[in-house]
VMD Tcl script that builds the backbone (N, CA, C; Angstrom):
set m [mol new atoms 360]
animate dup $m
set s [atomselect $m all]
$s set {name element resname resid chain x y z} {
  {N N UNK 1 A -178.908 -127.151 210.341}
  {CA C UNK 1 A -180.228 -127.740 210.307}
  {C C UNK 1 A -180.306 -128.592 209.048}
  {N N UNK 2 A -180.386 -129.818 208.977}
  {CA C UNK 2 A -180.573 -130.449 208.244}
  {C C UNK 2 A -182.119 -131.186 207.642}
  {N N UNK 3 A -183.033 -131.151 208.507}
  {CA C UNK 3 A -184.383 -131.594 208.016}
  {C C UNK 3 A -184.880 -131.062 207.014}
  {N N UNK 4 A -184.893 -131.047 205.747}
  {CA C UNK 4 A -185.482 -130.561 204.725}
  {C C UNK 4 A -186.501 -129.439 204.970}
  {N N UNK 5 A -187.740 -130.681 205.200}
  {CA C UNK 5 A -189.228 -130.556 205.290}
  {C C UNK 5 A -189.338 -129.816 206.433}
  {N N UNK 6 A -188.735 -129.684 207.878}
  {CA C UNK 6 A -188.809 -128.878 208.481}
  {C C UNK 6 A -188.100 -127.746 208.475}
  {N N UNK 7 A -187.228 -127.435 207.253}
  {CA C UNK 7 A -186.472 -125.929 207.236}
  {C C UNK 7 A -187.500 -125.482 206.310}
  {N N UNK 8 A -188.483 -126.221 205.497}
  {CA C UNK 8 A -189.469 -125.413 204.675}
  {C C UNK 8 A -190.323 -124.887 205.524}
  {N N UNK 9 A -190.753 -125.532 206.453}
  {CA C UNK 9 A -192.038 -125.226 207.700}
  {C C UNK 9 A -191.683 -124.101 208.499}
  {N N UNK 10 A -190.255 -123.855 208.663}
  {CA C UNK 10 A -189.871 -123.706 209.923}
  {C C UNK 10 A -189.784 -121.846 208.928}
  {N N UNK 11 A -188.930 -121.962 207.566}
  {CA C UNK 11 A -189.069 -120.432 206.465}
  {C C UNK 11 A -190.764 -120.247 206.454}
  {N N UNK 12 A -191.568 -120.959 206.206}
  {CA C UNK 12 A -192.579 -120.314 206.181}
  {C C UNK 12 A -193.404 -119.943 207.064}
  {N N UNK 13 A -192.771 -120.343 208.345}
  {CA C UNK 13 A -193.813 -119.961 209.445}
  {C C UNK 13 A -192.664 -118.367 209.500}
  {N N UNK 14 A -191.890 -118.495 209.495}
  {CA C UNK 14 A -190.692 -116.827 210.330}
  {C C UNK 14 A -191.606 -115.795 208.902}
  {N N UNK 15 A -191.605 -116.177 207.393}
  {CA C UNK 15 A -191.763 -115.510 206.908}
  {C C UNK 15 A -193.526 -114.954 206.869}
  {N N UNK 16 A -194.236 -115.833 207.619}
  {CA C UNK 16 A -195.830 -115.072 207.715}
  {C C UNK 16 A -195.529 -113.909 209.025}
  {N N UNK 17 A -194.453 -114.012 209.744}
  {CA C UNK 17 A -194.486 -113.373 211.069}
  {C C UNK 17 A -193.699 -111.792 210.444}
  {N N UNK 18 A -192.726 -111.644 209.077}
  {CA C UNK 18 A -191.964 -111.101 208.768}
  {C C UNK 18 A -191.392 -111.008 207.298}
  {N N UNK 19 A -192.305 -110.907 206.532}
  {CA C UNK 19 A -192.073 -111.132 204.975}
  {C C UNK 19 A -190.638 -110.397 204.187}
  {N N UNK 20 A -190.309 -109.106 204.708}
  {CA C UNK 20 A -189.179 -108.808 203.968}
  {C C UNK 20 A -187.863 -109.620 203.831}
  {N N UNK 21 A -187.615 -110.504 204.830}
  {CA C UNK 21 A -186.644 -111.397 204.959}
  {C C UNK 21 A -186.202 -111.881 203.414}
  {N N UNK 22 A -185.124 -111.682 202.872}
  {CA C UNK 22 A -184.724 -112.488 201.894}
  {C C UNK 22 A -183.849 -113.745 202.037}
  {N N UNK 23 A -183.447 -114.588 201.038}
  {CA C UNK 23 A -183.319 -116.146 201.060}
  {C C UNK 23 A -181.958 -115.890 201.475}
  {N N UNK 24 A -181.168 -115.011 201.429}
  {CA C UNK 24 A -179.343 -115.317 202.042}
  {C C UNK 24 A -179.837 -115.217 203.999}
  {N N UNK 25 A -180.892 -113.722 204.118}
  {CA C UNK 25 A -181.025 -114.014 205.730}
  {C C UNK 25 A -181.579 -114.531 206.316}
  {N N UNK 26 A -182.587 -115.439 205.400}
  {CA C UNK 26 A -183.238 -116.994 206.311}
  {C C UNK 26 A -182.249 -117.823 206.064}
  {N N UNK 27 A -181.237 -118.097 205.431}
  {CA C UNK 27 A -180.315 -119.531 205.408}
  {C C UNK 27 A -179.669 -118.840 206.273}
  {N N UNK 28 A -179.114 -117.579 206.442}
  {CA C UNK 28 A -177.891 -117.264 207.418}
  {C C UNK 28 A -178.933 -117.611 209.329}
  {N N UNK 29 A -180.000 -117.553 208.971}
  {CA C UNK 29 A -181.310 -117.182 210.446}
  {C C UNK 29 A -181.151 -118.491 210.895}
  {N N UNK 30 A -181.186 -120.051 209.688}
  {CA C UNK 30 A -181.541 -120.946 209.866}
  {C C UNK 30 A -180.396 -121.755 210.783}
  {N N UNK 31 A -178.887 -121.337 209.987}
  {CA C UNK 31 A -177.781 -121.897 210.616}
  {C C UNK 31 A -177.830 -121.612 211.857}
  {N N UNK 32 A -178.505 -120.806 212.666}
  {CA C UNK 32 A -178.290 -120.019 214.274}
  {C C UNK 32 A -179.262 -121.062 214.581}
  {N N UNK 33 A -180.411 -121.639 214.703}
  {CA C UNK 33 A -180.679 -122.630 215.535}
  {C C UNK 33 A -180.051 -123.994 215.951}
  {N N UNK 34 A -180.090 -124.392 216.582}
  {CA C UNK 34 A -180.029 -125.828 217.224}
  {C C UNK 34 A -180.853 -126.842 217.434}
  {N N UNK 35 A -180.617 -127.883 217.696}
  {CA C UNK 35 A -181.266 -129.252 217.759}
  {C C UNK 35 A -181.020 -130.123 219.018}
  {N N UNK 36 A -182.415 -130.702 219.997}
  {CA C UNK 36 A -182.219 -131.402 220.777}
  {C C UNK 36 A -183.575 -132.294 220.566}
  {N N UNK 37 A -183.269 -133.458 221.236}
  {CA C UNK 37 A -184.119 -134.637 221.113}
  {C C UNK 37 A -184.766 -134.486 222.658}
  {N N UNK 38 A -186.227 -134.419 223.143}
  {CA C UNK 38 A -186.508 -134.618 224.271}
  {C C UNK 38 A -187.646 -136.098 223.878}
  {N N UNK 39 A -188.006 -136.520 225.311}
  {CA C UNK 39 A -188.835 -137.381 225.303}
  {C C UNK 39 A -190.128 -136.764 226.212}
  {N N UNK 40 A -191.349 -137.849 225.905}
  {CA C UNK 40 A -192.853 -137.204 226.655}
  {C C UNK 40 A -192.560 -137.004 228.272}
  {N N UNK 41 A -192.756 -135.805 228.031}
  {CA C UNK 41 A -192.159 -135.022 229.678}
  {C C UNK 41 A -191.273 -134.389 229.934}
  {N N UNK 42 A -190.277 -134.135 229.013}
  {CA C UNK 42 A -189.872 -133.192 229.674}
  {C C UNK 42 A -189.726 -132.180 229.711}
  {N N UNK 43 A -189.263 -131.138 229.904}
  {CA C UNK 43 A -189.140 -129.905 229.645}
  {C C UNK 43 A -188.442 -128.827 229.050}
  {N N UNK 44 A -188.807 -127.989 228.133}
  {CA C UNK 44 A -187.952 -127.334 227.546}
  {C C UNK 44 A -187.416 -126.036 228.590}
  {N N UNK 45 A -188.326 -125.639 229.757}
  {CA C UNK 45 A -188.228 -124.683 230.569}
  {C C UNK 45 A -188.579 -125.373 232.305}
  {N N UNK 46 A -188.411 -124.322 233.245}
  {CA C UNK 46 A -188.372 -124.893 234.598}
  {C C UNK 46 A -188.428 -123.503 235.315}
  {N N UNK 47 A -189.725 -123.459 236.339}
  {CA C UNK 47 A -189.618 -122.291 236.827}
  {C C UNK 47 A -188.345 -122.091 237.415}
  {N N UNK 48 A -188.279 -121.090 237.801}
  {CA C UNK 48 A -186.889 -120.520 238.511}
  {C C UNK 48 A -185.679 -120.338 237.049}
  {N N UNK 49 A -185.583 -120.788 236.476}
  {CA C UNK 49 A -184.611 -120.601 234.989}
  {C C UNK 49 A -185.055 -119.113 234.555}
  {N N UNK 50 A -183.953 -118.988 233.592}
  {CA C UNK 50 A -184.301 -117.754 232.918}
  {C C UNK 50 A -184.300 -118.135 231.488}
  {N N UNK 51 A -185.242 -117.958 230.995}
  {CA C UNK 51 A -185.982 -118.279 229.190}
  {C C UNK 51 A -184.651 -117.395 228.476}
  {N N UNK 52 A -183.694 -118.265 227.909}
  {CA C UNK 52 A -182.946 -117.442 227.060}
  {C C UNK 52 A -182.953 -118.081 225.555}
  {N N UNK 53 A -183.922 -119.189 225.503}
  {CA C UNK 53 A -184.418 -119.623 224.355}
  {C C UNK 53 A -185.269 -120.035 224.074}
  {N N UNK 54 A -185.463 -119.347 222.176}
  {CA C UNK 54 A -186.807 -119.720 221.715}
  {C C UNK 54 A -186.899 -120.868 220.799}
  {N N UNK 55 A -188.142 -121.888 221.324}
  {CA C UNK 55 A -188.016 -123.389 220.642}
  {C C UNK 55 A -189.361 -123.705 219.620}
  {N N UNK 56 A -188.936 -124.410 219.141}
  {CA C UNK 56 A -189.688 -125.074 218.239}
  {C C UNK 56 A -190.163 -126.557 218.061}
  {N N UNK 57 A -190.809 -127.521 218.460}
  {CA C UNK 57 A -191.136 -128.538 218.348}
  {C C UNK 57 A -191.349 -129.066 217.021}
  {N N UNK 58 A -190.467 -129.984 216.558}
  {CA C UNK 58 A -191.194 -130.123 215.499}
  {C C UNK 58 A -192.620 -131.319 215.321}
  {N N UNK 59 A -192.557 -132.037 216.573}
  {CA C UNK 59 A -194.283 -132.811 216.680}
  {C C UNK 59 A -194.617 -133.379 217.586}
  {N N UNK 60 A -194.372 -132.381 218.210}
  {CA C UNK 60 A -195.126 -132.704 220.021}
  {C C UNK 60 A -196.276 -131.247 220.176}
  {N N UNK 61 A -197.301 -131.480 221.231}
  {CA C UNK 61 A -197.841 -130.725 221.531}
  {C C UNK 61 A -197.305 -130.097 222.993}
  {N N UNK 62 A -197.146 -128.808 223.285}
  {CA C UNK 62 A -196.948 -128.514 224.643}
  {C C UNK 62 A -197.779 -127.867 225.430}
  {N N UNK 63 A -197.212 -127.730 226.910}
  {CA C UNK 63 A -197.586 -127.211 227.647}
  {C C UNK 63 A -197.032 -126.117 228.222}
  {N N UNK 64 A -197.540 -124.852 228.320}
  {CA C UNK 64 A -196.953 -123.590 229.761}
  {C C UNK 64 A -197.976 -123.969 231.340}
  {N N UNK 65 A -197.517 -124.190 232.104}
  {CA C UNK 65 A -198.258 -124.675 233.151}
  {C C UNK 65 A -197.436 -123.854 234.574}
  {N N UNK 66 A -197.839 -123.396 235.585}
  {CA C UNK 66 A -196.940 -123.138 236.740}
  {C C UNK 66 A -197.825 -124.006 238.050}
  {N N UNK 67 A -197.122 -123.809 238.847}
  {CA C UNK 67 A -197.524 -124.480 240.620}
  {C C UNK 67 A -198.320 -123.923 240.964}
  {N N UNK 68 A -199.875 -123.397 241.575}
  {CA C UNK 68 A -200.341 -122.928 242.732}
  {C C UNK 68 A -199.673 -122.828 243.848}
  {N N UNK 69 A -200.182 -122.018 244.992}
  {CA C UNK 69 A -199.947 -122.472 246.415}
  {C C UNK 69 A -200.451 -123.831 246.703}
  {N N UNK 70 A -201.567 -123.855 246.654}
  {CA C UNK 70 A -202.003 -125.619 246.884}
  {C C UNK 70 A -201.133 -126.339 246.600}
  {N N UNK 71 A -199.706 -126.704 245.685}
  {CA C UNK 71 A -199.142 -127.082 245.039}
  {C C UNK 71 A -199.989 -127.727 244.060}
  {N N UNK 72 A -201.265 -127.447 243.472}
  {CA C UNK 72 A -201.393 -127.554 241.747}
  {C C UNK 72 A -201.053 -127.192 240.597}
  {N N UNK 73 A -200.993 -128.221 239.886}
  {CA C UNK 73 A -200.707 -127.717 238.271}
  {C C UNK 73 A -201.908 -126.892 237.415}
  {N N UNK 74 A -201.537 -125.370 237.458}
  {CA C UNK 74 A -202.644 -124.696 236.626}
  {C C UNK 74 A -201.885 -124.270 235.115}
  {N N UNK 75 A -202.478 -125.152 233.892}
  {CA C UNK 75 A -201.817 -124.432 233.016}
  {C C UNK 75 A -202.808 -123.432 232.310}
  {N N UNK 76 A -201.418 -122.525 231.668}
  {CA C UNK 76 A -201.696 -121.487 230.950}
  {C C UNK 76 A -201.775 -121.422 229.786}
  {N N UNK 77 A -201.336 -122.172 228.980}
  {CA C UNK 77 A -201.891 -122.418 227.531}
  {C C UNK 77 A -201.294 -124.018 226.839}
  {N N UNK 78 A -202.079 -124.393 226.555}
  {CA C UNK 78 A -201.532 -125.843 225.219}
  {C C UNK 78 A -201.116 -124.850 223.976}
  {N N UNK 79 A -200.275 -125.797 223.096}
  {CA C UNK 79 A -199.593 -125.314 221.638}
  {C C UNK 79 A -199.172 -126.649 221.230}
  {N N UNK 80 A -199.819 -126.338 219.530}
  {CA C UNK 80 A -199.523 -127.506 219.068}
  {C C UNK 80 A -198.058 -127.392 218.575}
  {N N UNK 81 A -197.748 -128.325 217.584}
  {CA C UNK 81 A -196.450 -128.393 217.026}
  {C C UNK 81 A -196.108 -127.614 216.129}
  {N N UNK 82 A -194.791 -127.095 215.775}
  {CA C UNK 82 A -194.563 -125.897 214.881}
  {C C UNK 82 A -195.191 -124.214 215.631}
  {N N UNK 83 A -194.641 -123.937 216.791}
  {CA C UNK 83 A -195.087 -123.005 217.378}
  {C C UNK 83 A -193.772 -121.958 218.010}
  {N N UNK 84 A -193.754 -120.787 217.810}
  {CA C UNK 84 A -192.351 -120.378 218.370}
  {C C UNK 84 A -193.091 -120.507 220.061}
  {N N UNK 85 A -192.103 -121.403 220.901}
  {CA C UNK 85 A -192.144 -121.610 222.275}
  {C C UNK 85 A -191.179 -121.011 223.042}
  {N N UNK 86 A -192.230 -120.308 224.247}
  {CA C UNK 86 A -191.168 -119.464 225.028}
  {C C UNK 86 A -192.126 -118.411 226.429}
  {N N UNK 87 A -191.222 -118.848 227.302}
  {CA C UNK 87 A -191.737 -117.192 228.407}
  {C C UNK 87 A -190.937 -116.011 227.783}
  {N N UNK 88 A -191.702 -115.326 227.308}
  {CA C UNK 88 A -190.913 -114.071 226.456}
  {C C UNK 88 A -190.733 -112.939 227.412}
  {N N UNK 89 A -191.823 -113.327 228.578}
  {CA C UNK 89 A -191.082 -111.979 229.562}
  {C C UNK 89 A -189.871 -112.551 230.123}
  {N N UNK 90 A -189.702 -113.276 230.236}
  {CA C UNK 90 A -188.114 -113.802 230.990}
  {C C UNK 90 A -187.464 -113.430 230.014}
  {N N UNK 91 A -187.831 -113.998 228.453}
  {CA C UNK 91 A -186.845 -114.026 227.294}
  {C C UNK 91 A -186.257 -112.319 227.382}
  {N N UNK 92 A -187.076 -111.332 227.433}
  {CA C UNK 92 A -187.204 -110.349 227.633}
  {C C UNK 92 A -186.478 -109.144 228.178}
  {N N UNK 93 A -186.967 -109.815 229.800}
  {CA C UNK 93 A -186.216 -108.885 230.725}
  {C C UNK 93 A -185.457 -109.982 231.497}
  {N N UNK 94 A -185.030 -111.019 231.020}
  {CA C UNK 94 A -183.489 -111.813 232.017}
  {C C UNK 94 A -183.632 -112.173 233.259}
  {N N UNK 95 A -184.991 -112.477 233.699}
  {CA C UNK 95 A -185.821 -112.604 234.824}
  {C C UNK 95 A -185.991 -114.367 234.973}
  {N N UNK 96 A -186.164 -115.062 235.995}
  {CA C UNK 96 A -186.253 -116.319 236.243}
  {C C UNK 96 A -187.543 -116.317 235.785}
  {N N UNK 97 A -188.053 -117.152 235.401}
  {CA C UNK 97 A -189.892 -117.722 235.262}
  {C C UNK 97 A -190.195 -117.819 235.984}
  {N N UNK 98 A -191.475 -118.034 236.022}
  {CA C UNK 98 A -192.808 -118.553 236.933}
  {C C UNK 98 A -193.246 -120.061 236.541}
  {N N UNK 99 A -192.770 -120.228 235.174}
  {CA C UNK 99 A -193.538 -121.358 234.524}
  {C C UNK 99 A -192.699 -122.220 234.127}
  {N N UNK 100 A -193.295 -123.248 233.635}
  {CA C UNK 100 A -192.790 -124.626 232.868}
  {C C UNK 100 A -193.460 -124.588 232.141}
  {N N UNK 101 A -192.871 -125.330 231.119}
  {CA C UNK 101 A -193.045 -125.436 229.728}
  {C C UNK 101 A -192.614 -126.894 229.236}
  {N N UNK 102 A -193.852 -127.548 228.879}
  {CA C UNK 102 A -193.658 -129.049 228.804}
  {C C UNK 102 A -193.441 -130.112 227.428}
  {N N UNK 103 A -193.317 -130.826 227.244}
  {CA C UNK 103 A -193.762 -131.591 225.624}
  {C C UNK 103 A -194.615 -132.365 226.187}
  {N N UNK 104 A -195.288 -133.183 225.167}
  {CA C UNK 104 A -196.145 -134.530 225.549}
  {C C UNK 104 A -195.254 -135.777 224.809}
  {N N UNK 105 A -194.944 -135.433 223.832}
  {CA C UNK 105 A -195.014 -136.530 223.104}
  {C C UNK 105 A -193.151 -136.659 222.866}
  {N N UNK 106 A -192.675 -137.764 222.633}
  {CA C UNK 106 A -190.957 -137.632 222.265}
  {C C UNK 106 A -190.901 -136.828 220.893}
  {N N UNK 107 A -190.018 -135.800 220.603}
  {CA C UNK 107 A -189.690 -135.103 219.567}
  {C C UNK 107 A -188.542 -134.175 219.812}
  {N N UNK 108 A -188.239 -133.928 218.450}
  {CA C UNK 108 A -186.743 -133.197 217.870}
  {C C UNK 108 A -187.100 -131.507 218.439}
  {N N UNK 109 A -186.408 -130.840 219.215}
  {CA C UNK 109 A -187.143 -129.310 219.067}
  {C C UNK 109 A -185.948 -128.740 218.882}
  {N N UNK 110 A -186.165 -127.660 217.911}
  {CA C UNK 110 A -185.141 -126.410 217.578}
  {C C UNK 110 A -184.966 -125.520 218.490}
  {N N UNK 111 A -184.475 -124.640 218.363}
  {CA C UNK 111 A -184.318 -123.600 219.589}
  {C C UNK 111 A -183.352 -122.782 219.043}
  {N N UNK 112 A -182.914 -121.143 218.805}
  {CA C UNK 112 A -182.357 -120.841 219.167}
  {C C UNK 112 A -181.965 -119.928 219.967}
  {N N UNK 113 A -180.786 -119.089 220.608}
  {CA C UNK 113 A -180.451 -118.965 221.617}
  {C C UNK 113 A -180.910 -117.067 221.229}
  {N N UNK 114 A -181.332 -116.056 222.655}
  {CA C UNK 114 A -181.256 -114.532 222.764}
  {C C UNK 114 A -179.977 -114.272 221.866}
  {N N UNK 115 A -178.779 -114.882 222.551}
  {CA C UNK 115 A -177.261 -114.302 221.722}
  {C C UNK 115 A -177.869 -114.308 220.219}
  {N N UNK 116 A -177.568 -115.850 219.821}
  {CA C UNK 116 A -177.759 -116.328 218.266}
  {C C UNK 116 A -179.123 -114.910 217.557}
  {N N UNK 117 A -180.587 -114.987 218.507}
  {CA C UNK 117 A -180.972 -113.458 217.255}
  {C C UNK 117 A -180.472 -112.559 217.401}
  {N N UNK 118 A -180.204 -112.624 218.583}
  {CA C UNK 118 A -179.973 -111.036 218.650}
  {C C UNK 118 A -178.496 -110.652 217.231}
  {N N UNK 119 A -177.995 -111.308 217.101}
  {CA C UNK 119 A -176.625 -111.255 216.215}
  {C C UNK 119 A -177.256 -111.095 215.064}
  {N N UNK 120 A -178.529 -111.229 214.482}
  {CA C UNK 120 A -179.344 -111.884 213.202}
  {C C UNK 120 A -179.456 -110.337 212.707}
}
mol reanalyze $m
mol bondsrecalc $m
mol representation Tube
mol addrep $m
């Protein structure tokens, strides 16, 4: 991870969730994420997938949204940027989703993988 300003954002958001963490196991926490570039629309998730990662936007707002029968879009929550993103019951129990999970805007999102914490 190379973004400065977002490895400061990114330590101080893990450390309000988890304060004992010291500075060797957030740099060792930090190296386990990854980096992808999406653009407005697409998706970090897709029903039927199984959520085996948790993301981070660094400045897009998203969406969790699933299908109706009608085939409508009902979503389930907006999140702004800097948010740990994820179906955590899939993340969970290894189960396909129900939902999608969207960006709006083009941005960089982190992510890393069940393996990568679980190793942490």
């Amino acid at each position: 991870m190379k973004n400065t300003n977002f490895e400061k954002q990114l330590i101080e958001m893990i450390v309000s969730y988890y304060q004992p963490f010291n500075q060797e196991q957030l740099t060792n926490g930090l190296k386990k994420f990854e980096k992808i570039s999406l653009l407005a629309g697409d998706h970090l998730i897709k029903t039927g997938e199984i959520a085996d990662k948790i993301f981070i936007t660094e400045k897009s707002i998203t969406r969790n949204y699933t299908i109706d029968e009608k085939n409508e879009e009902k979503i389930i929550w907006i999140e702004s940027e800097m948010r740990f993103l994820a179906d955590f019951e899939s993340f969970k129990t290894e189960q396909p989703t129900q939902y999608n999970i969207q960006v709006y805007e083009d941005t960089d999102v982190y992510y890393i993988t069940k393996t990568n914490l679980l190793e942490l």
